[in-house]
Structure formats: structure tokens, C-alpha cells
FIDREN-111763 format. One record per residue (C-alpha): residue number from 1; x, y, z. Coordinates in nm, 2 decimals. Layout:
N
 seq     xx     yy     zz
 NUM      X      Y      Z
...
***
This chain:
384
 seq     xx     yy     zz
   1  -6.97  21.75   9.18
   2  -6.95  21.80   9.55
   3  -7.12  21.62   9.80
   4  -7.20  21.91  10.02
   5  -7.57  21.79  10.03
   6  -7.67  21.55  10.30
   7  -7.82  21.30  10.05
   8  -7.65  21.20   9.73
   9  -7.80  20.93   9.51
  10  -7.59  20.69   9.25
  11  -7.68  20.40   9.04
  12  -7.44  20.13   9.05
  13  -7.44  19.77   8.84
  14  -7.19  19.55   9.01
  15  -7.12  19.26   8.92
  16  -6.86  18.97   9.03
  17  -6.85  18.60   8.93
  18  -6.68  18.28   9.03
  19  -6.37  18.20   8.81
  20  -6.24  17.96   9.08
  21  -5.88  18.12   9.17
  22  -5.94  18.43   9.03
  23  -6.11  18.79   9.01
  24  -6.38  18.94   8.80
  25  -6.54  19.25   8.88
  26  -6.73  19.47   8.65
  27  -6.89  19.80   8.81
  28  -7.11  19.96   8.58
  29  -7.18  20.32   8.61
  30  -7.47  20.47   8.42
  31  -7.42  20.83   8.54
  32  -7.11  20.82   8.32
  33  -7.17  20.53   8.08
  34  -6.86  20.37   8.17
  35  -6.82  19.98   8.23
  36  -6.51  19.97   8.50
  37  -6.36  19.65   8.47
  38  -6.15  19.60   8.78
  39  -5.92  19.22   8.76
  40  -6.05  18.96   8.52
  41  -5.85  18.66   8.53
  42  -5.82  18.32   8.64
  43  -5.54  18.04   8.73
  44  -5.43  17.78   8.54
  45  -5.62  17.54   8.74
  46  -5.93  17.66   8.67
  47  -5.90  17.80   8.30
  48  -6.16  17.65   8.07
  49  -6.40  17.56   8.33
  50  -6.72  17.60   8.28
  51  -6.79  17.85   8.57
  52  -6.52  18.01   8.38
  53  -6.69  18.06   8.07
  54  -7.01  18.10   8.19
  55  -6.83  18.43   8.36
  56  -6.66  18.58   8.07
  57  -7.01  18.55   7.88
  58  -7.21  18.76   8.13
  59  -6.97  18.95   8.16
  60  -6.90  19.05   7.80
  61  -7.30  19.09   7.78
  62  -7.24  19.30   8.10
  63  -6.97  19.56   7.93
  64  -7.21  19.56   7.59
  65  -7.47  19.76   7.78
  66  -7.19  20.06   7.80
  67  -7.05  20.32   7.59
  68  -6.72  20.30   7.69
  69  -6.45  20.06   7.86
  70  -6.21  20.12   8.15
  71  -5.98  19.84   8.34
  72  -5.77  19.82   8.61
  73  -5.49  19.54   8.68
  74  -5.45  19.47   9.04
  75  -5.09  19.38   8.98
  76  -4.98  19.18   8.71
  77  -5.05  18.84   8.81
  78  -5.23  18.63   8.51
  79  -5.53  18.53   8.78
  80  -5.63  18.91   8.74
  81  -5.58  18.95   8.37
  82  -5.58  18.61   8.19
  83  -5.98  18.61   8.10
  84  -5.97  19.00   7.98
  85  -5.94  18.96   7.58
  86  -6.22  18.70   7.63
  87  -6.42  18.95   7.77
  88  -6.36  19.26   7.59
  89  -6.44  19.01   7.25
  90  -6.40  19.32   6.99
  91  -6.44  19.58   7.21
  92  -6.14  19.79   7.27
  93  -6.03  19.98   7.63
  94  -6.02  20.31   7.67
  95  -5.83  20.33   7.96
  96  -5.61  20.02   8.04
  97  -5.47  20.11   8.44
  98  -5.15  19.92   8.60
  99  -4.98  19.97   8.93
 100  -4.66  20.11   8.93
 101  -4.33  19.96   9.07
 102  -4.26  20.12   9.41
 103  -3.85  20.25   9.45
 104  -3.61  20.21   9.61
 105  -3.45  20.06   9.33
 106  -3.30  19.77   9.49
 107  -3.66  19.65   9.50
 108  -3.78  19.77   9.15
 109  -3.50  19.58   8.98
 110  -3.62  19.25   9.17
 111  -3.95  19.31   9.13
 112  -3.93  19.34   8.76
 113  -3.68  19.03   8.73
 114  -3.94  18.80   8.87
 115  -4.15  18.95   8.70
 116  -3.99  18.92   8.39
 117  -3.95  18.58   8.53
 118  -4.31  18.44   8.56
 119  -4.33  18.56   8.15
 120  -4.02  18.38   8.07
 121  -4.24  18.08   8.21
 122  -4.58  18.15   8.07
 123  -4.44  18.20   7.73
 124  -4.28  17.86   7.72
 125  -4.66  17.73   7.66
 126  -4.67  17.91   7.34
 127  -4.99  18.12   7.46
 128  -5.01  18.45   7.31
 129  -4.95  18.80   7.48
 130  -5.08  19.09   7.58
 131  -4.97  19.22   7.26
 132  -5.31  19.09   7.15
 133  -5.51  19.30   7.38
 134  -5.29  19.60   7.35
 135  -5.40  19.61   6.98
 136  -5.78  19.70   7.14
 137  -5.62  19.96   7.42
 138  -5.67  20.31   7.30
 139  -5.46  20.47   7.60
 140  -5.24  20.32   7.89
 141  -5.13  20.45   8.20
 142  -4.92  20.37   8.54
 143  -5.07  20.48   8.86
 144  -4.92  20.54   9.21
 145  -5.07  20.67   9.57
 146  -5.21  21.01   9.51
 147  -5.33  21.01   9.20
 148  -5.69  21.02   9.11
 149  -5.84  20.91   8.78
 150  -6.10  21.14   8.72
 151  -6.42  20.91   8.51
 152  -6.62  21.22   8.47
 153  -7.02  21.38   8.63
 154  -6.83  21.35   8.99
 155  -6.75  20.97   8.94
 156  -6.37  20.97   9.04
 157  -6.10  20.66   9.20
 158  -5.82  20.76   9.42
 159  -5.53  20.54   9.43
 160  -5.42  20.46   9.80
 161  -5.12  20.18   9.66
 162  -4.86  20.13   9.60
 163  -4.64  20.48   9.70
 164  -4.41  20.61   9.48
 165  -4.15  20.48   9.70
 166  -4.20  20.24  10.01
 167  -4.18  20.34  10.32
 168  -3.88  20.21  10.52
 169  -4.04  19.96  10.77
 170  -4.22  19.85  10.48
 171  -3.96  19.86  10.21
 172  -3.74  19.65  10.46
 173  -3.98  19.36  10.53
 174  -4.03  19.34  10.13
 175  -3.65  19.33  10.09
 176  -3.67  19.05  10.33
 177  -3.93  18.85  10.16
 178  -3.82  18.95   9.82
 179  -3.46  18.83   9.85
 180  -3.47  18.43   9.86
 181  -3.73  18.45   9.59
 182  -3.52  18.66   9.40
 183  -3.20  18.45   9.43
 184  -3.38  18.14   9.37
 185  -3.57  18.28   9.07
 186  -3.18  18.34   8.96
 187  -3.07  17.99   9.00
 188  -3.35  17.86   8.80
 189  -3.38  18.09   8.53
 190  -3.01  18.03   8.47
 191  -3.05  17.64   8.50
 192  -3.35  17.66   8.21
 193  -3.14  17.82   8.00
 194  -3.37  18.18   7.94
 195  -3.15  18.42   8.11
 196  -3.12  18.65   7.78
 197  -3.54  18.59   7.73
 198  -3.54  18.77   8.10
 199  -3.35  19.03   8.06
 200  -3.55  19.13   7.75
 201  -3.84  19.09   7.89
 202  -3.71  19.33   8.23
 203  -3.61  19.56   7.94
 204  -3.98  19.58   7.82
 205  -4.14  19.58   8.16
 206  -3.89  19.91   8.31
 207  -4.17  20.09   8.17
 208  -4.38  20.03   8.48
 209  -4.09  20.21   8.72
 210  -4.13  20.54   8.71
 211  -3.93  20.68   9.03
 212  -3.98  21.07   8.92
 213  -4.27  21.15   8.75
 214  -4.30  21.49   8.61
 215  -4.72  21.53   8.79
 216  -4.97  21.39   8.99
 217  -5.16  21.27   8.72
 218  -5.20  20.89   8.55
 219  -4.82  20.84   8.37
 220  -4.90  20.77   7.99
 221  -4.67  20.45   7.88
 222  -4.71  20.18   7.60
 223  -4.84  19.87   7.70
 224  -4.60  19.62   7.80
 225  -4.64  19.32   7.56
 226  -4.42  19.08   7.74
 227  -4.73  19.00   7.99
 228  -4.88  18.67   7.87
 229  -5.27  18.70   7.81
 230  -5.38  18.31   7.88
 231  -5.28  18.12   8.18
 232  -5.10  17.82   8.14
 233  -5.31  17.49   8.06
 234  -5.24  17.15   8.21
 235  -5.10  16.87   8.06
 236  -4.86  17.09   7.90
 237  -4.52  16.95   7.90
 238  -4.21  17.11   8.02
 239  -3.85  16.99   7.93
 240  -3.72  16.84   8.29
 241  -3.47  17.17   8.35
 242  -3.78  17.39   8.34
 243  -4.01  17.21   8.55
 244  -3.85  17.32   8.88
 245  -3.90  17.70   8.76
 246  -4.25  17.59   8.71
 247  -4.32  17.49   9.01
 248  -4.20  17.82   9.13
 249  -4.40  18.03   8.98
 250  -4.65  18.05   9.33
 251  -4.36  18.16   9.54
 252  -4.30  18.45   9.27
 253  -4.69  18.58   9.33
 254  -4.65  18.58   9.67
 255  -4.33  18.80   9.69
 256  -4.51  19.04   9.47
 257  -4.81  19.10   9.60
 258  -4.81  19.37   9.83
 259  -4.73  19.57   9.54
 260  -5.12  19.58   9.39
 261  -5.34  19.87   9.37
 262  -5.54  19.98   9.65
 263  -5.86  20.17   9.48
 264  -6.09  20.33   9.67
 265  -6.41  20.48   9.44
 266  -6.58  20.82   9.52
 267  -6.92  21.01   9.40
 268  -6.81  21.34   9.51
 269  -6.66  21.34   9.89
 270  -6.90  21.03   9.94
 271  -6.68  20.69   9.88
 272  -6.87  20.42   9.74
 273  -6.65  20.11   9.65
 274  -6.27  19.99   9.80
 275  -6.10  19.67   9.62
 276  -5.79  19.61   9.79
 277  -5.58  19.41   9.54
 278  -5.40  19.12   9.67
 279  -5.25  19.30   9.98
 280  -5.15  19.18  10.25
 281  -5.22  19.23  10.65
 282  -4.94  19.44  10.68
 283  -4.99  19.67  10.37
 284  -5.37  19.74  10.51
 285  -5.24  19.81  10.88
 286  -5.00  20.10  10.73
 287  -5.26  20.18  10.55
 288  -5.51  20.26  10.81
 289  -5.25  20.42  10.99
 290  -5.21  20.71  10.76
 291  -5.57  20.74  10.60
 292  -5.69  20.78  10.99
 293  -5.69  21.16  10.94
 294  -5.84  21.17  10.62
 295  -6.14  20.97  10.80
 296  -6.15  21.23  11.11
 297  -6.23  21.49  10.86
 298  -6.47  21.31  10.61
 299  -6.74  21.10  10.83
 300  -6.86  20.97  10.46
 301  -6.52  20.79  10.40
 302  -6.63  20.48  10.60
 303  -6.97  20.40  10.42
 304  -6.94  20.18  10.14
 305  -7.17  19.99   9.84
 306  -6.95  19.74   9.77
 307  -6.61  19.60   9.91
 308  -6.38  19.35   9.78
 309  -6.21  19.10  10.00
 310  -5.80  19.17   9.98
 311  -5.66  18.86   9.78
 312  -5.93  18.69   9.73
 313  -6.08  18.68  10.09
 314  -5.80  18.57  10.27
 315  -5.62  18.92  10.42
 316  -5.78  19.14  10.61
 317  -5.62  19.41  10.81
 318  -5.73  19.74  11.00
 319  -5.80  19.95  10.71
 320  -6.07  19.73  10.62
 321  -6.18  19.74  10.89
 322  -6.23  20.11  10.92
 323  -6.54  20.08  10.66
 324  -6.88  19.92  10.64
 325  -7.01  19.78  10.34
 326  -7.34  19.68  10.28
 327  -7.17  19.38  10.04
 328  -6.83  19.24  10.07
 329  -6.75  18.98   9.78
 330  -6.49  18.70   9.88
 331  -6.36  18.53   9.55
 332  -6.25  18.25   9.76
 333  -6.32  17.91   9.66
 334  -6.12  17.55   9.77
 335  -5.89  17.58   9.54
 336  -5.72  17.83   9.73
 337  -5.47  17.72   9.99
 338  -5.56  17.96  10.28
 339  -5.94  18.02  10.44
 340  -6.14  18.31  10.41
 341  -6.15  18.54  10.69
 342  -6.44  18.56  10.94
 343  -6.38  18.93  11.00
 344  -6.51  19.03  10.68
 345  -6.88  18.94  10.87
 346  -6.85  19.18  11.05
 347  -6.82  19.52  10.84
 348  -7.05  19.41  10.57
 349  -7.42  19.39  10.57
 350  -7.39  19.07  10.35
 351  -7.07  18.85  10.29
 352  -7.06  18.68  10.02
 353  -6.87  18.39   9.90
 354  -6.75  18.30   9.55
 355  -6.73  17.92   9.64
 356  -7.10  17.91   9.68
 357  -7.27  18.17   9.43
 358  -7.15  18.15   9.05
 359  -7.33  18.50   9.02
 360  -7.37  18.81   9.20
 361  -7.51  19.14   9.09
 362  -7.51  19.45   9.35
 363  -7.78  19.69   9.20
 364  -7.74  20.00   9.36
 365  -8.12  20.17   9.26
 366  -8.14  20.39   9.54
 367  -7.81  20.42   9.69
 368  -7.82  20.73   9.96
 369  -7.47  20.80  10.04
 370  -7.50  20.99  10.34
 371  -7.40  20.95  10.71
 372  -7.73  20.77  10.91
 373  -7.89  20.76  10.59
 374  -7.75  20.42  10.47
 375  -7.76  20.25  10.17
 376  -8.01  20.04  10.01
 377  -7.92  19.80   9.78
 378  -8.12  19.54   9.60
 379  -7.93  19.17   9.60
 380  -7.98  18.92   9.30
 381  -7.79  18.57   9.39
 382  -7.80  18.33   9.11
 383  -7.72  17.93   9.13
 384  -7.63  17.74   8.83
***
């Protein structure tokens, strides 16, 4: 389906709840009957709360109403996946997405250590894995820029990040913030004695570099079991060499993050969602950048539905701020060390914040996505 016609109309059930530091998003789209999961996970500070279960039962409720399941990881962090066998209860996935590691290789091979890393860690608590969920995944695959997953009647996502290999200013400044990490992840891993448990687990993860794939479609792969499936709980003690690696685990994230999808959600020509993944500034500035000429010759690639705020609220760079959204959601709540951002306010009709509604639900009855026409969007905020 094209959207040569000036007025195109979709119905759209989105729905995002507070899991404290964390993501959940489910986009429902009738037109196809899919439920599109996009991040559902939470931190080990927050696991068990009650906003926290209160959010995995709506939302399993939520994916109920649907005939069939897809999900996309961010990046493989457990505040974007932790929650998602609670969720799914017995319902399986039919699609499972995952970013793929960007080349060169020097930074795929660090990338995947601390990777491998943080699940070295996470398994220490004895939780299980994702070998649990992957039982319930009927098909995986590993996306890069350029690719578009095709959800049938029109309904399609591009992938906009991570390339298949980063650009040199970029790949240099990730180098840069990579390498202390890396090198201190070494010292540490060594020190708690799980250097063979790593390299296993780096062995089991390679499956996510793909530096030559043979199309531009989705890359098929098995689902990497090493990734843990339930944060960390507190209280949990740690022999004292192990700690310190604990304790580490945040710097890890951050190193990592400008790795995660950027998805940006189409009816047709006419975009209608963006979630940014974990991002940062500098990611979205390149971003906008080289997507300027794609906006030149589509006017409908700055209206939006729905937006999500890049890492949870906190980044924010040009690309965003090429769009207008009727709703942005910010999952930011005080747990988090940094603030929100204020320039979210202004490309969004309403901003909303996670640390002050438990519930939100976009319904998208009569969405017009056409230019002047704008979109109209019922809003349901509930307080518990």
C-alpha cells in the first residue's frame, strides 16, 4: 500500500507503562493483527515492584487481544528485555528482532566481550536465561540500517541503526569510549576468576556480528541463550572478588549504548512511530545529517503518532528534532541518574512522563496521516 492519497487513516493501540528504570512499549496494530512489542524490561532496582507487575499484567492482557507476537530488543541491556517471558506468559514470538554489532572489528570484538561480560555477571545470581524464552520464539533475526521488516497490509519498520559498519568519526569516538571500559572489564573479569565463562559466552554471542551479509533483508540466526532473562535481585550476595565487577556493570551499558536500534514505523510513505533506543546525542545528530534528504523528498516523514524519548528521556539530538509527534513518552523516573530533557516539549503535542503516569494508552481512532491534516488522537492517562 502506497500513500499516494492525501488522507490515509490507521488505527493504532499504544501502550507504555512505568517499570521505573526501564521500557515497555506495546503498539498494537489491528490492520495487521500484530501486537509489536518494542523493549520490555526493567533494572534490578526496580524488579518486583509493584508498578512493575502491575505493567507486565496489562500488558500480557494487552498482547492477548492479538493474533500474533512480534518484539524488538533495543540493544541487549536487561532493562529492555528482563520483564518479556513475564509478559509473553505462554504465548510464543513470532518474530524475536536484535540489533546487530556494527564492524570494524576492533569494536565488534569489544563490544561482544562486555557483553559477554555483563552475562558472566548476571548469571552469577543463578537467574535463568534466555534459553527460556527462546523455547517460545518461532523465528529470530539480526537487523542493521537499511533493512525493512515488512509486518504486512502496508504496515512496515525501517531500521535507521546501527550501520553495518560505523562510520569513521563515529567509529573513532566509540573506540575512545569503548577502550577503558574494555580494559577494565579485562582486569575484573580476570580477578573473579570467569575468564573461560566469557569467552564462551563471546563464542555464543558472535552470532549477532554479521559484517557481510549475503541481502538486505532481516539475517535469520538462533537465539543467543547466554542473555540472562531476569535482572539481578538485591540482597544477593557476591563473593568479595566479584563485587567490584558488579559494580561495573553501569559503566558497561553506557559504552554500549549507541549501538541500539533506531526504528522508525511507516503506513505506506506516511511514518507513524520513531523509538530511538538508548542513543545518544551524537548518534541522533549523524543521524539527522544523513536522513535530511530523505525528509526533502517525503514532507510526511516528519509527522508522527507516537515518539519515544531516546534512553529513557534523557538524549535528545537533531534528528528528533526534525519530527513532531502528537505524544512523546519519557520513561524517566528518579531512579535515573540524569534529567529528562525539556526539548522533547517542544515537538510533541503532549509529553508525557513515566515518573508521574503508571499508564498510558495512545488510541489512534482517527489518525489522518497527511501533511496539514494532522493527527487526532484520543489520550487515556491512568493513576494508580
Amino acid at each position: 500500500m502506497k500513500c499516494t492519497v492525501r488522507n490515509v487513516r490507521i488505527r493504532l493501540c499504544i501502550g507504555c507503562w512505568n517499570v521505573g528504570w526501564g521500557e515497555a512499549t506495546v503498539m498494537g496494530v489491528p490492520l495487521t493483527g500484530e501486537a509489536v512489542v518494542v523493549d520490555f524490561g526493567t533494572s534490578v532496582h526496580t524488579f518486583g515492584s509493584l508498578s512493575v507487575r502491575y505493567a507486565c499484567s496489562r500488558a500480557r492482557s494487552f498482547v492477548k487481544g492479538y493474533g500474533s507476537i512480534v518484539c524488538y530488543i533495543t540493544h541487549l541491556h536487561y532493562d529492555h528485555y528482563s520483564l518479556l517471558p513475564f509478559v509473553l506468559g505462554g504465548a510464543r514470538i513470532d518474530e524475536l528482532l536484535l540489533p546487530g554489532i556494527p564492524g570494524p572489528r576492533e569494536v565488534a570484538e569489544k563490544v561482544l566481550f562486555l557483553l559477554a561480560s555483563e552475562v558472566a555477571v548476571l548469571r552469577l545470581s543463578g537467574s535463568a536465561v534466555l534459553g527460556k524464552l527462546a523455547k517460545g520464539v518461532r523465528s529470530t533475526s539480526v537487523v542493521y540500517r537499511g533493512m525493512v521488516v515488512d509486518h504486512g497490509y502496508g504496515v512496515k519498520a525501517r531500521i535507521l541503526w546501527p550501520p553495518l559498519t560505523l562510520p569513521p568519526s563515529i567509529a573513532e569516538h566509540v573506540k575512545a569510549k569503548l577502550a577503558p571500559v574494555y580494559e577494565r572489564a579485562k582486569e575484573l573479569i580476570k580477578k573473579a576468576d570467569l575468564e573461560r565463562h566469557v569467552k564462551e559466552y563471546v563464542k555464543e554471542l558472535s552470532t549477532l556480528y554479521v559484517p557481510e551479509p549475503s541481502s538486505e533483508e532481516p539475517i535469520r540466526v538462533e537465539v543467543p541463550e547466554a542473555l540472562p532473562t531476569y535482572a539481578l535481585k538485591e540482597g544477593i550476595g557476591y563473593p568479595t572478588k566479584q563485587r567490584g565487577l558488579v559494580a561495573f556493570l553501569h559503566r558497561v551499558g553506557e559504552a554500549i549504548n549507541d549501538m541500539s536500534l533506531i526504528i522508525k514505523f511507516y503506513l505506506g510513505d506516511c511514518s507513524w512511530g520513531l523509538v530511538p533506543g538508548d542513543n545518544s546525542d551524537m548518534i541522533l545528530d549523524y543521524l539527522a545529517e544523513i536522513e535530511t534528504g530523505d525528509f526533502r523528498l517525503n514532507p510526511l516523514e516528519k509527522h508522527l503518532l507516537f515518539l519515544r524519548g531516546a534512553h529513557h528521556g534523557t538524549y535528545y539530538g537533531e534528528f528528533i528534532g526534525m519530527h513532531r509527534a502528537r505524544v512523546a513518552w519519557l520513561s524517566w523516573t528518579r531512579c535515573l541518574p540524569a534529567p529528562p530533557r525539556g526539548e522533547y516539549m517542544g515537538v510533541a503535542g503532549a509529553c508525557l512522563l513515566a515518573e508521574n503516569i503508571d499508564e498510558v494508552r495512545v488510541y489512534g481512532r482517527s489518525c489522518w496521516l497527511a501533511p496539514g491534516a494532522g493527527l487526532h488522537v484520543e489520550l487515556i492517562e491512568r493513576w494508580i
